[in-house]
PDB file of N, CA, C and O in Angstrom:
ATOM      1  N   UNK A   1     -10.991   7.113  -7.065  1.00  0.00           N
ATOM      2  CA  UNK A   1     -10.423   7.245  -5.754  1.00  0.00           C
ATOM      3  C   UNK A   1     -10.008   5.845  -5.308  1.00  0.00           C
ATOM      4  O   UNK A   1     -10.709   4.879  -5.611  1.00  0.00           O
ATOM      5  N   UNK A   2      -8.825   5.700  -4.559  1.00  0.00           N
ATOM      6  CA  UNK A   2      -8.383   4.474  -4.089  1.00  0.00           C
ATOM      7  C   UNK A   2      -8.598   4.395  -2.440  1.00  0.00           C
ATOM      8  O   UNK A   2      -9.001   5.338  -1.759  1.00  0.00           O
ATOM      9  N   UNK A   3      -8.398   3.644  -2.156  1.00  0.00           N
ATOM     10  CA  UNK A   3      -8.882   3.269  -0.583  1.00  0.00           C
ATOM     11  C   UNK A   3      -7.619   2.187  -0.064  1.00  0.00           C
ATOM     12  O   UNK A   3      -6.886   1.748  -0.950  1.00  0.00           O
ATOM     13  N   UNK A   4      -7.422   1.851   1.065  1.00  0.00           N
ATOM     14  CA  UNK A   4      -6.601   0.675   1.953  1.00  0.00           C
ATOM     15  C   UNK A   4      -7.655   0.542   2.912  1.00  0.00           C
ATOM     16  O   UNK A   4      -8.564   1.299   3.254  1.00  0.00           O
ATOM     17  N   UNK A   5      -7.226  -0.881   3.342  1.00  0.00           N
ATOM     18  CA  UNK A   5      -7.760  -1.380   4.714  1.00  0.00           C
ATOM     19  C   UNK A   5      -6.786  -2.420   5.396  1.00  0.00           C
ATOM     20  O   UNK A   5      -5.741  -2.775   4.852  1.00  0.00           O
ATOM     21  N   UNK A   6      -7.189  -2.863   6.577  1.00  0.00           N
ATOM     22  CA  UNK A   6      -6.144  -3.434   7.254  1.00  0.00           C
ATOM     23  C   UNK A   6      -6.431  -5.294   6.871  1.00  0.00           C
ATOM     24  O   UNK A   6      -5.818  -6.293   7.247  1.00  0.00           O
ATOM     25  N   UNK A   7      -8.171  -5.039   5.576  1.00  0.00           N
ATOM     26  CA  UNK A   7      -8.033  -6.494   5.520  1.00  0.00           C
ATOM     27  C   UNK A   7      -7.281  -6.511   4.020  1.00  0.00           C
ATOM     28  O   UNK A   7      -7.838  -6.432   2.925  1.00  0.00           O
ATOM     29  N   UNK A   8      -6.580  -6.573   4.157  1.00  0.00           N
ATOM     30  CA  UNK A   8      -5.110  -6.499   2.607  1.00  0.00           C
ATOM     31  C   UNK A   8      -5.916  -5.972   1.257  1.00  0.00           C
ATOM     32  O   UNK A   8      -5.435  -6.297   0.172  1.00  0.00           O
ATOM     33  N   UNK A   9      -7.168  -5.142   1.282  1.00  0.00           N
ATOM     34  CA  UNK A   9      -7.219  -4.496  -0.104  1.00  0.00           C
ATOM     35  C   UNK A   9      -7.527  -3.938  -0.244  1.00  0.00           C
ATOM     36  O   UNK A   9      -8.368  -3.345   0.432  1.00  0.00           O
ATOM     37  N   UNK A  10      -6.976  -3.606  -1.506  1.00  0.00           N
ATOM     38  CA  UNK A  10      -6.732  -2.173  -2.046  1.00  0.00           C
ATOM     39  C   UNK A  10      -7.791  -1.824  -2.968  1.00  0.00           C
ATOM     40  O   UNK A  10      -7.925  -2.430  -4.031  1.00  0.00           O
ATOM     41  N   UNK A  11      -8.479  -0.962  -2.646  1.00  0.00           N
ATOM     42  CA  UNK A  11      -9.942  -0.855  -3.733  1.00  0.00           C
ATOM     43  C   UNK A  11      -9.911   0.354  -4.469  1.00  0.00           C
ATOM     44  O   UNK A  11      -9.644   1.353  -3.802  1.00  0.00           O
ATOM     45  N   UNK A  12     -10.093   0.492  -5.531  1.00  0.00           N
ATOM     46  CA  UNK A  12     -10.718   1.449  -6.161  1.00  0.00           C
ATOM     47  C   UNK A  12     -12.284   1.992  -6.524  1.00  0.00           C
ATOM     48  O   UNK A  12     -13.066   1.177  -7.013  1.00  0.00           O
ATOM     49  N   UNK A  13     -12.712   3.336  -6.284  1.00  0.00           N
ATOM     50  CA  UNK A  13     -14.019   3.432  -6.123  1.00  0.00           C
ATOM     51  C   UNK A  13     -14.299   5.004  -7.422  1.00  0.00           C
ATOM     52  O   UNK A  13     -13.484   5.729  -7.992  1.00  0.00           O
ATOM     53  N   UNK A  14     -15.773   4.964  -7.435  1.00  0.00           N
ATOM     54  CA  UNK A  14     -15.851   5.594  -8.082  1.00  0.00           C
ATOM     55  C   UNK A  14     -16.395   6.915  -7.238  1.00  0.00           C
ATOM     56  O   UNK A  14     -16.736   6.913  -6.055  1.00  0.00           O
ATOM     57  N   UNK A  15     -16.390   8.029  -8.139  1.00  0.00           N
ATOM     58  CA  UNK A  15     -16.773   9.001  -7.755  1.00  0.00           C
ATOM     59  C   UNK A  15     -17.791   9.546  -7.581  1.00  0.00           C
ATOM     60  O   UNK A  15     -18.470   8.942  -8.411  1.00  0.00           O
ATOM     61  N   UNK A  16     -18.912  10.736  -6.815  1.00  0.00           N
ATOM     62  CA  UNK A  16     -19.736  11.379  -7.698  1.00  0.00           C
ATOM     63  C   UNK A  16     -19.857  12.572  -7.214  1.00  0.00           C
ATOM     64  O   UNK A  16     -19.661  12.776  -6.016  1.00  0.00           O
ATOM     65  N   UNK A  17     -20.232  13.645  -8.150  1.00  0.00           N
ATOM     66  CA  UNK A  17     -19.749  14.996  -7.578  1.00  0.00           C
ATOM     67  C   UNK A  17     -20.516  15.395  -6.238  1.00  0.00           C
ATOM     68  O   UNK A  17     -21.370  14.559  -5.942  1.00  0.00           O
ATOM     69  N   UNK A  18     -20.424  16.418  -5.397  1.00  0.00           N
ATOM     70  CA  UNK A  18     -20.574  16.603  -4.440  1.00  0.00           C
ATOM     71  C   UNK A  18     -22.274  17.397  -4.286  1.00  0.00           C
ATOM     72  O   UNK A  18     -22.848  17.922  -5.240  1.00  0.00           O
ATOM     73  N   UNK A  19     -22.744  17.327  -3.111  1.00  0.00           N
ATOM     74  CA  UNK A  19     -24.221  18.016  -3.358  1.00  0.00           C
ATOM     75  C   UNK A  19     -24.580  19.360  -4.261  1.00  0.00           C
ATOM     76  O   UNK A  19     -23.657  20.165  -4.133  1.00  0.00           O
ATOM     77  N   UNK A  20     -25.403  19.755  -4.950  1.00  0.00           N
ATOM     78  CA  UNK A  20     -25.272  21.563  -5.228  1.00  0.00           C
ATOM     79  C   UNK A  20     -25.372  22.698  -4.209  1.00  0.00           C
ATOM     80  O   UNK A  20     -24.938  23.832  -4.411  1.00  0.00           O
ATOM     81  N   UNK A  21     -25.902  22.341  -3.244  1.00  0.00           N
ATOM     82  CA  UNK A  21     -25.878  23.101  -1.803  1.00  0.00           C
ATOM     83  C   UNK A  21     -25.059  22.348  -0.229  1.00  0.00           C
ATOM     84  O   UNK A  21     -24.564  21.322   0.237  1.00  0.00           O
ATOM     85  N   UNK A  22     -25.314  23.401  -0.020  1.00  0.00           N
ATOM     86  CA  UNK A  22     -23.877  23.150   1.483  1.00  0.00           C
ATOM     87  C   UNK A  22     -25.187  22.101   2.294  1.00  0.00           C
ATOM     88  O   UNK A  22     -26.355  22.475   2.187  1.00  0.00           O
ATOM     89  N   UNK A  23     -25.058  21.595   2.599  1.00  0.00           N
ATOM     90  CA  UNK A  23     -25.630  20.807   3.761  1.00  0.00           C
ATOM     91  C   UNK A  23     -26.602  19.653   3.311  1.00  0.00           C
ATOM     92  O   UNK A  23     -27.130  18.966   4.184  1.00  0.00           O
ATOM     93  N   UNK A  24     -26.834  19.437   2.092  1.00  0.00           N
ATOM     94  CA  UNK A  24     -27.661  18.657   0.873  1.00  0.00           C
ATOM     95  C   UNK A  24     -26.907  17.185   1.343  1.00  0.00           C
ATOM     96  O   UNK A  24     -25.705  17.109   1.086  1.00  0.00           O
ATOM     97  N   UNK A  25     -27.470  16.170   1.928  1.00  0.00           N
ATOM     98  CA  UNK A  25     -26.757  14.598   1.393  1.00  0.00           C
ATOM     99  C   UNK A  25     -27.146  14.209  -0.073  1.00  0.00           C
ATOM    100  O   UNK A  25     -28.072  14.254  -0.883  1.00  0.00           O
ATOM    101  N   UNK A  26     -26.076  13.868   0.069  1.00  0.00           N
ATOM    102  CA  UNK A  26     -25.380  13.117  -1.553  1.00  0.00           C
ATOM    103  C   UNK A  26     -26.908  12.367  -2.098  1.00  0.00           C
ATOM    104  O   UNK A  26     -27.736  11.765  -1.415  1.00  0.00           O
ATOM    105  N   UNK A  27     -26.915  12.668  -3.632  1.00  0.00           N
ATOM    106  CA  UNK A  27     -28.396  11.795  -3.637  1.00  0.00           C
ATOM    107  C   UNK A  27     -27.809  10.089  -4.074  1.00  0.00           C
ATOM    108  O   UNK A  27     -28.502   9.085  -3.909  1.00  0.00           O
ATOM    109  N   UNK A  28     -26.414  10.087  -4.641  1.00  0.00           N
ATOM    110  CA  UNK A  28     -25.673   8.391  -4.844  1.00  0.00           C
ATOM    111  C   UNK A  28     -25.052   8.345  -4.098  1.00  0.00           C
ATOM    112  O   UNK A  28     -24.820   9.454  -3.616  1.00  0.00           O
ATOM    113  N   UNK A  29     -24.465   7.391  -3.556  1.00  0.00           N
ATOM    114  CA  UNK A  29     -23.001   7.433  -3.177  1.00  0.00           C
ATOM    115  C   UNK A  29     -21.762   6.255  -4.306  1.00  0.00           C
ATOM    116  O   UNK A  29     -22.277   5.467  -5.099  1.00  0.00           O
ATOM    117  N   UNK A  30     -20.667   6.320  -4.211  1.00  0.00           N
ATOM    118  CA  UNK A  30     -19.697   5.922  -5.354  1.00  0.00           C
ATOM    119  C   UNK A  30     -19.858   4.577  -4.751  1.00  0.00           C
ATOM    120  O   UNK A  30     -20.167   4.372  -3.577  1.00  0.00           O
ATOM    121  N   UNK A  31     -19.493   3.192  -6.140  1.00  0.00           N
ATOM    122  CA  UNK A  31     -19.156   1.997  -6.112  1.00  0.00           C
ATOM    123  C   UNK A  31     -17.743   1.835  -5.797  1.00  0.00           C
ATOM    124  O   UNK A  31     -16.850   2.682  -5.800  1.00  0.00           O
ATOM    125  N   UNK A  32     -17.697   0.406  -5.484  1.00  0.00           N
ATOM    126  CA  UNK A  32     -16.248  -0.008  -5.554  1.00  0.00           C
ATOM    127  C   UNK A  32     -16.232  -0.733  -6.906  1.00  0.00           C
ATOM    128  O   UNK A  32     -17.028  -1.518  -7.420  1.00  0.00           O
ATOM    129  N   UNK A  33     -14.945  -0.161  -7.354  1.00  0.00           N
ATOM    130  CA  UNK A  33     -15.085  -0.546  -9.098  1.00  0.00           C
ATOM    131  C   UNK A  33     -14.320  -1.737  -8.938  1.00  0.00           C
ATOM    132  O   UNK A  33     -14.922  -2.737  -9.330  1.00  0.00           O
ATOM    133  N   UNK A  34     -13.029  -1.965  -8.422  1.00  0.00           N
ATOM    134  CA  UNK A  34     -12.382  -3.116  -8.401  1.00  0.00           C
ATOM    135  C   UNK A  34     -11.765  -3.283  -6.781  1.00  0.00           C
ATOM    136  O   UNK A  34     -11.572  -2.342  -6.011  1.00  0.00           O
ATOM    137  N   UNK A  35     -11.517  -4.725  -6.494  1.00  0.00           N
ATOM    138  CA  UNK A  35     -10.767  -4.795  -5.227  1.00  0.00           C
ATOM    139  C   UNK A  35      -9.900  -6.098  -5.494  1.00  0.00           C
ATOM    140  O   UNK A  35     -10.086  -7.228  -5.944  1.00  0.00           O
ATOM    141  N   UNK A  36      -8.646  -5.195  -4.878  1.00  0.00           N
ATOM    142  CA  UNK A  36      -7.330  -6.289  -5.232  1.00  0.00           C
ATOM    143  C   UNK A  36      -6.282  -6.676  -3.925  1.00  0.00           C
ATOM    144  O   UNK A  36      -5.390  -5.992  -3.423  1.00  0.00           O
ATOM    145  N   UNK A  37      -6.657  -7.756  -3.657  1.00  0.00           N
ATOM    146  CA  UNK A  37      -6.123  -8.513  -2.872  1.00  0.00           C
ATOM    147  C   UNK A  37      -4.277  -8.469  -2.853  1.00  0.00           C
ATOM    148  O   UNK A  37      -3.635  -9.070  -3.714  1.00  0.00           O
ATOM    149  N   UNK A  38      -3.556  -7.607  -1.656  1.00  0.00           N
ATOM    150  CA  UNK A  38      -2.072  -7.390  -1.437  1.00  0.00           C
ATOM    151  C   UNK A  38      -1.387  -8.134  -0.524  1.00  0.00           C
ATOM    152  O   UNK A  38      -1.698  -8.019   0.662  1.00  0.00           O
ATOM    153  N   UNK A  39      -0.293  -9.063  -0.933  1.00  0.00           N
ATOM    154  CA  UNK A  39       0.272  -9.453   0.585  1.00  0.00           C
ATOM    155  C   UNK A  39       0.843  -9.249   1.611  1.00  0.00           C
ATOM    156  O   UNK A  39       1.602  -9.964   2.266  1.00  0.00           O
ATOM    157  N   UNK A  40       0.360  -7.936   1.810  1.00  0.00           N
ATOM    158  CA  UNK A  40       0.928  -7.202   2.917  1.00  0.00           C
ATOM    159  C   UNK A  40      -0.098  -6.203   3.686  1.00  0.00           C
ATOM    160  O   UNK A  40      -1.145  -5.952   3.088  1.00  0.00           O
ATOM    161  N   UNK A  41       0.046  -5.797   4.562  1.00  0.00           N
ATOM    162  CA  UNK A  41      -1.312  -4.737   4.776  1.00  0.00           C
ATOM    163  C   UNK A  41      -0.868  -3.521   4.303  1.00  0.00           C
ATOM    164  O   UNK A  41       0.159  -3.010   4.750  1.00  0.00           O
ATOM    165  N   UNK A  42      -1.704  -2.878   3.233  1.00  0.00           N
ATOM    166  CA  UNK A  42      -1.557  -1.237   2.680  1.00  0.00           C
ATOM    167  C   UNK A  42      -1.682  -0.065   3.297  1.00  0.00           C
ATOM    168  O   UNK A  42      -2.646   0.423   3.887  1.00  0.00           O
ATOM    169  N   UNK A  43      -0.313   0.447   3.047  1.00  0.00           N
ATOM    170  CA  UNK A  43      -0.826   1.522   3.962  1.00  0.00           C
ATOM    171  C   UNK A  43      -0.638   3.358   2.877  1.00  0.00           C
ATOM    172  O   UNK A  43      -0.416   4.521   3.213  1.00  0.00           O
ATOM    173  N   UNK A  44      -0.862   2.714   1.673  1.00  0.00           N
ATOM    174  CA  UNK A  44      -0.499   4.060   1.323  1.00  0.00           C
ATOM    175  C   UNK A  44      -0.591   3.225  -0.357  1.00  0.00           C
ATOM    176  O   UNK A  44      -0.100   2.163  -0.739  1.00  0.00           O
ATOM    177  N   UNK A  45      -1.627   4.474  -1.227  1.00  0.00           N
ATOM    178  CA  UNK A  45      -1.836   4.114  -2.744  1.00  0.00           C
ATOM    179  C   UNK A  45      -1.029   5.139  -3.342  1.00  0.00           C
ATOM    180  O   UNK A  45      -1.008   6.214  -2.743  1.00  0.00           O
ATOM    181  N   UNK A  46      -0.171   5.003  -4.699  1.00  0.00           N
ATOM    182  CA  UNK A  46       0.659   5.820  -5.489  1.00  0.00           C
ATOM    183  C   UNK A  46      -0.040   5.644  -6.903  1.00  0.00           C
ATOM    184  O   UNK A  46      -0.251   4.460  -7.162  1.00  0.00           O
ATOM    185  N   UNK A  47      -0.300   6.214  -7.523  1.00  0.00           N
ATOM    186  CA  UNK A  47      -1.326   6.287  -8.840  1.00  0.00           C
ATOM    187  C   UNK A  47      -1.067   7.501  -9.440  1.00  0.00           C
ATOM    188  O   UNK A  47      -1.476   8.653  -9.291  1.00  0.00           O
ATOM    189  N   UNK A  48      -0.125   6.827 -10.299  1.00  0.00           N
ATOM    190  CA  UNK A  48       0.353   7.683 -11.984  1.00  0.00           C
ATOM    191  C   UNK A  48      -0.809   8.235 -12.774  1.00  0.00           C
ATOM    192  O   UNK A  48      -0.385   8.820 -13.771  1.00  0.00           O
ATOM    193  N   UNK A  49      -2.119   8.256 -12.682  1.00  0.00           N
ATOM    194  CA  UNK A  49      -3.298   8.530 -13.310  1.00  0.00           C
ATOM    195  C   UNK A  49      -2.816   7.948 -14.761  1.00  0.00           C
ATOM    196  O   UNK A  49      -3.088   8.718 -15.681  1.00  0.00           O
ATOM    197  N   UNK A  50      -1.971   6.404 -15.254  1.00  0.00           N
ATOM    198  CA  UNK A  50      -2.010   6.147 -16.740  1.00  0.00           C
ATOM    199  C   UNK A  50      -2.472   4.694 -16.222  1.00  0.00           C
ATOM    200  O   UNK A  50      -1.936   3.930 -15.419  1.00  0.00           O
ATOM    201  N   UNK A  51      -3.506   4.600 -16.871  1.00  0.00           N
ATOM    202  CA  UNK A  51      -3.941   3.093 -17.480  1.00  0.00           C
ATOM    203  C   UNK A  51      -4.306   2.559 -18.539  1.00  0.00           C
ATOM    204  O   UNK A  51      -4.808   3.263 -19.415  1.00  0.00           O
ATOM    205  N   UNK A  52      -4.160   1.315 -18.702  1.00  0.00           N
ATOM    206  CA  UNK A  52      -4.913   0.991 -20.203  1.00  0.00           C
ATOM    207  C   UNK A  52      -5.847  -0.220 -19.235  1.00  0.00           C
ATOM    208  O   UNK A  52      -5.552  -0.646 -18.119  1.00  0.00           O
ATOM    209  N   UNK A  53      -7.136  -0.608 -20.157  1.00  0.00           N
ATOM    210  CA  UNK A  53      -7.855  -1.308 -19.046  1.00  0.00           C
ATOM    211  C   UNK A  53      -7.712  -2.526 -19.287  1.00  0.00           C
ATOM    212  O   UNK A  53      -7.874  -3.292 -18.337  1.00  0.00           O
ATOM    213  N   UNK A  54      -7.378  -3.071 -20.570  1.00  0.00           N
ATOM    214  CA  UNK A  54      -7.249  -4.166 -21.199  1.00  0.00           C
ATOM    215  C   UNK A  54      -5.927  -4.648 -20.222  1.00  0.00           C
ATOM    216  O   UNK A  54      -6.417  -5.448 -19.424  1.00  0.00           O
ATOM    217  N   UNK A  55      -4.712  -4.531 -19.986  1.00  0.00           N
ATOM    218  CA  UNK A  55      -3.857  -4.902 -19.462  1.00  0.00           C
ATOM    219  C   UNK A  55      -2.948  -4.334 -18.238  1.00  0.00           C
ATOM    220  O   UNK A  55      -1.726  -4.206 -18.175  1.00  0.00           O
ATOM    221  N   UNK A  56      -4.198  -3.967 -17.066  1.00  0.00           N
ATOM    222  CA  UNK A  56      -3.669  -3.133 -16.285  1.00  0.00           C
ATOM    223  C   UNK A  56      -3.006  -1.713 -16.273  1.00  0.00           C
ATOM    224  O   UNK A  56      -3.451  -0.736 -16.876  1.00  0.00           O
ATOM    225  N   UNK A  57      -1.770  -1.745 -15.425  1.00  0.00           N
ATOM    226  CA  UNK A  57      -1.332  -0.291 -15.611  1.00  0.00           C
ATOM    227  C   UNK A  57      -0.073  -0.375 -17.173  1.00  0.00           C
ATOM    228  O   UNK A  57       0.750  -1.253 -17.430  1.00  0.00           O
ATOM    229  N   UNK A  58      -0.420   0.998 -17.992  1.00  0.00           N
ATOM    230  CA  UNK A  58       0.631   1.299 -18.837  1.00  0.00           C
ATOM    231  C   UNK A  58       1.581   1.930 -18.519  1.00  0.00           C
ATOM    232  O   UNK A  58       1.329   3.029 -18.025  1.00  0.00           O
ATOM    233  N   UNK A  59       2.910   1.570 -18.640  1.00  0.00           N
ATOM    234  CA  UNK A  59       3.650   2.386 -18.348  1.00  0.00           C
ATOM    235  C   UNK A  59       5.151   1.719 -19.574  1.00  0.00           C
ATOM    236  O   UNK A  59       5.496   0.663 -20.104  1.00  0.00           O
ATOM    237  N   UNK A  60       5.539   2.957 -19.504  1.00  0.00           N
ATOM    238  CA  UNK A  60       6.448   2.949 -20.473  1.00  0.00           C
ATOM    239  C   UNK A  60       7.987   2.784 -20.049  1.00  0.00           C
ATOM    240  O   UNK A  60       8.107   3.486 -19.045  1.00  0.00           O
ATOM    241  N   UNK A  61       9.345   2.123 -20.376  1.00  0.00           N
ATOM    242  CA  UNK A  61      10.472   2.451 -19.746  1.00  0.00           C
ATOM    243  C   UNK A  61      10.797   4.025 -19.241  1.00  0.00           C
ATOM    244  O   UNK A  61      11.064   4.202 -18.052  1.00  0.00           O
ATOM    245  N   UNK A  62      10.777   4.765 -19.847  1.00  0.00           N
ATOM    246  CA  UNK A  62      10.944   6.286 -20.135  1.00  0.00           C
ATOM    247  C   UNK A  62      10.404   6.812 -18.855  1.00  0.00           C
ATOM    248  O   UNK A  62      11.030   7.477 -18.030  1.00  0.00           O
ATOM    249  N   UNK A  63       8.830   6.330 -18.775  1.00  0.00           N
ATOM    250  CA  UNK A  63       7.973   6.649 -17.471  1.00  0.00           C
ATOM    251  C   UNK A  63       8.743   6.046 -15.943  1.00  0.00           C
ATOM    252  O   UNK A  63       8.919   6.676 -14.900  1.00  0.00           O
ATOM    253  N   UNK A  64       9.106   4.607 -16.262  1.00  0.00           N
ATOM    254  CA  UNK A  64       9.411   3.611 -15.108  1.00  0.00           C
ATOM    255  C   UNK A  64      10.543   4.339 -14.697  1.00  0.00           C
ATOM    256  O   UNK A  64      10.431   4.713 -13.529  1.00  0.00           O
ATOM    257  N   UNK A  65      11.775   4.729 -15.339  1.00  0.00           N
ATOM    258  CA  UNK A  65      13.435   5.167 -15.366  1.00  0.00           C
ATOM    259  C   UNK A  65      12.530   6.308 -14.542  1.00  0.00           C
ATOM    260  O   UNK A  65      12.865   6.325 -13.358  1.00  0.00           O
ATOM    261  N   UNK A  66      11.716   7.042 -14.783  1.00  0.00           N
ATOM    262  CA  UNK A  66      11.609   8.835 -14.264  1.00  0.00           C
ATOM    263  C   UNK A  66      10.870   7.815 -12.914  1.00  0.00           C
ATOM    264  O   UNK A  66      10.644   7.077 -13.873  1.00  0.00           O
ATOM    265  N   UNK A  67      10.482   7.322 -12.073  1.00  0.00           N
ATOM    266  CA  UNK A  67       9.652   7.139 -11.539  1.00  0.00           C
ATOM    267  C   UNK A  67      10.917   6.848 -10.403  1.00  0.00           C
ATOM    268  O   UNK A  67      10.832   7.522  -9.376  1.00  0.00           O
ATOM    269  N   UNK A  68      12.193   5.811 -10.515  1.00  0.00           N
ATOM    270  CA  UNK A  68      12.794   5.651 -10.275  1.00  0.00           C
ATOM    271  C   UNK A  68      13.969   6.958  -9.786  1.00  0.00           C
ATOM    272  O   UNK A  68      14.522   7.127  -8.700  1.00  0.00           O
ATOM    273  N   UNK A  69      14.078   7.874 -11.263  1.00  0.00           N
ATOM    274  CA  UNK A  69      14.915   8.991 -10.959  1.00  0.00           C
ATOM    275  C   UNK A  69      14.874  10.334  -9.739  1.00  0.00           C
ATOM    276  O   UNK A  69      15.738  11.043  -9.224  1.00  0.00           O
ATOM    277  N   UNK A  70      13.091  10.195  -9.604  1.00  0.00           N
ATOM    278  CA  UNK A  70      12.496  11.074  -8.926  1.00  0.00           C
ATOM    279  C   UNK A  70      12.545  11.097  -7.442  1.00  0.00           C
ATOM    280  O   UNK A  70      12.535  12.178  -6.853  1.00  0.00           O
ATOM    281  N   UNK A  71      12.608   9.744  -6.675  1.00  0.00           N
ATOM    282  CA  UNK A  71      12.936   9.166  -5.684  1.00  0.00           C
ATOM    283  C   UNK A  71      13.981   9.316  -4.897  1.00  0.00           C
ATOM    284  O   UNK A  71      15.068   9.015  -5.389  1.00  0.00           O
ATOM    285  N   UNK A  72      13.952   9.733  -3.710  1.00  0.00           N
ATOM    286  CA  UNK A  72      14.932  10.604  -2.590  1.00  0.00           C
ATOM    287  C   UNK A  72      15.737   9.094  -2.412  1.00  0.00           C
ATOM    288  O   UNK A  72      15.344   7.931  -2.328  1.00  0.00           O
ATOM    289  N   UNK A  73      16.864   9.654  -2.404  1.00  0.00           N
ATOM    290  CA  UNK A  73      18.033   8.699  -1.846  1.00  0.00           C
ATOM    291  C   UNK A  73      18.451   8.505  -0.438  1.00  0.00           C
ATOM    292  O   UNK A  73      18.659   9.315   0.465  1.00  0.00           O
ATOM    293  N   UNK A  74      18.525   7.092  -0.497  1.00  0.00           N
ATOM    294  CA  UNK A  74      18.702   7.232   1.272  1.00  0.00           C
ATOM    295  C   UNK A  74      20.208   6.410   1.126  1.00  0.00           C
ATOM    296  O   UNK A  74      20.496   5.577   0.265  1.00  0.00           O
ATOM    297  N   UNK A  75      21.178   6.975   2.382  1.00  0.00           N
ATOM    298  CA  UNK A  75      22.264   5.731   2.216  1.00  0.00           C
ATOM    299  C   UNK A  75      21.946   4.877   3.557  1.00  0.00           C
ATOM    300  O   UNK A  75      20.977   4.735   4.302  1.00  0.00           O
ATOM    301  N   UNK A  76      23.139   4.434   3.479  1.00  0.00           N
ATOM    302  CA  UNK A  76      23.033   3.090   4.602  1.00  0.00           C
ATOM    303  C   UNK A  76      22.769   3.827   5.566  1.00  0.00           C
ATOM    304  O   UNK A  76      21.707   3.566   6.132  1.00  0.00           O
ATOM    305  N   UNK A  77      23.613   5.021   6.127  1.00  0.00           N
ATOM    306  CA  UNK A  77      23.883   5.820   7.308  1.00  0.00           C
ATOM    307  C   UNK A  77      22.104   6.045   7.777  1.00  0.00           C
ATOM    308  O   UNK A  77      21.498   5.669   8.780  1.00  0.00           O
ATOM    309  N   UNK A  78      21.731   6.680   6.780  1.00  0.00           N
ATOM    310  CA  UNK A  78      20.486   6.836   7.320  1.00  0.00           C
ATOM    311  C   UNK A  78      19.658   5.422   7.584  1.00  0.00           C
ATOM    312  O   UNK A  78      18.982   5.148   8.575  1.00  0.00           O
ATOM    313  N   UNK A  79      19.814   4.907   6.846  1.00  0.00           N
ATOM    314  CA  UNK A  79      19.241   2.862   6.675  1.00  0.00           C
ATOM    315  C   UNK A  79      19.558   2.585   8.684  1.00  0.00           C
ATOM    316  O   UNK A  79      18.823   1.977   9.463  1.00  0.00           O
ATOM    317  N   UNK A  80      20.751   3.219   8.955  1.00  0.00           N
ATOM    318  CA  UNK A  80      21.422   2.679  10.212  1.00  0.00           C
ATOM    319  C   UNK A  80      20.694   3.609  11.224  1.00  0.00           C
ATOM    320  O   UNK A  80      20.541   3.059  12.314  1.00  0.00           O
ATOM    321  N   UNK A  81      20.303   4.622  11.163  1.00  0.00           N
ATOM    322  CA  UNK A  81      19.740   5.824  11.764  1.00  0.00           C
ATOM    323  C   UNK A  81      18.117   5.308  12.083  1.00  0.00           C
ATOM    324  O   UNK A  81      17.458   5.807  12.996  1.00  0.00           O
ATOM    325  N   UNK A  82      17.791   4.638  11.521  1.00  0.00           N
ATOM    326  CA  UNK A  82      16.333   4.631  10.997  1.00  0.00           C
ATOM    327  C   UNK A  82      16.378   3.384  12.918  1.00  0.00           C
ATOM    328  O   UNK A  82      16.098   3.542  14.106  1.00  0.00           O
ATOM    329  N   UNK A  83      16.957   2.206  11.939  1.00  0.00           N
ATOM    330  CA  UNK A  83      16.880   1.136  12.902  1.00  0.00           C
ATOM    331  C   UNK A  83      17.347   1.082  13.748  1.00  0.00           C
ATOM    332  O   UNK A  83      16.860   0.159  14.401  1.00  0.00           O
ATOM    333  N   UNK A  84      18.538   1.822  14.532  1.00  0.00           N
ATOM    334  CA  UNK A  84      18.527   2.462  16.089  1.00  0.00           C
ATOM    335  C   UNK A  84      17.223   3.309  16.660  1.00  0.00           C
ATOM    336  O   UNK A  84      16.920   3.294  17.853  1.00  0.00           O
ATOM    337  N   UNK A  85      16.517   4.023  15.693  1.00  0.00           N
ATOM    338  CA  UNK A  85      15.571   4.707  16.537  1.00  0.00           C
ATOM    339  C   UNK A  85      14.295   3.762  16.885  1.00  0.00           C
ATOM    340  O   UNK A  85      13.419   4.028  17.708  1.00  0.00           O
ATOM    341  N   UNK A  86      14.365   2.869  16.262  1.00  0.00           N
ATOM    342  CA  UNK A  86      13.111   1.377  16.234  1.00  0.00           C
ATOM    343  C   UNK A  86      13.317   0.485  17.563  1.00  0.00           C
ATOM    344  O   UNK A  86      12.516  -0.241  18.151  1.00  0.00           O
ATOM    345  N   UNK A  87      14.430   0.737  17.786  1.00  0.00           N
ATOM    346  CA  UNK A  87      15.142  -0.339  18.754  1.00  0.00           C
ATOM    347  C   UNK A  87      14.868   0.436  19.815  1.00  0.00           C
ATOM    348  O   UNK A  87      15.212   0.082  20.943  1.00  0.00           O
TER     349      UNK A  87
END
């Protein structure tokens, strides 16, 4: 599971399954496995579920091109739409 905060990072945590009965607290609760420092404040994690651990995320051209292809198009008009309603 990934997480944001407003102090710039982005954490990943681990899991653990949920009680066996309804009203049972958790007997662990999950670690934070890694935390990675963003220069910006996060407001939203996207996670392909592919990694390799040795060198971060794997991803392939094939994968990157579809990742790209999949993505709603905006034109200027709307680009122009957006920033009149900000104003």
């Amino acid at each position: 599971m990934a997480s944001t905060a407003n102090d710039r990072f982005a954490r990943l945590h681990s899991i653990t399954p949920p009680p066996s009965r309804e009203g049972q607290n958790l007997d662990h609760k999950g670690t934070v496995l890694e935390r990675i420092y963003v220069t910006t404040v996060p407001t939203v994690v996207i996670w392909d579920e592919t990694a390799d651990e040795s060198k971060g995320v794997d991803t392939t051209e094939e994968q990157e091109d579809e990742v790209w292809n999949d993505m709603e198009q905006v034109s200027e008009t709307d680009t122009e739409e957006i920033r009149k309603t900000k104003r």
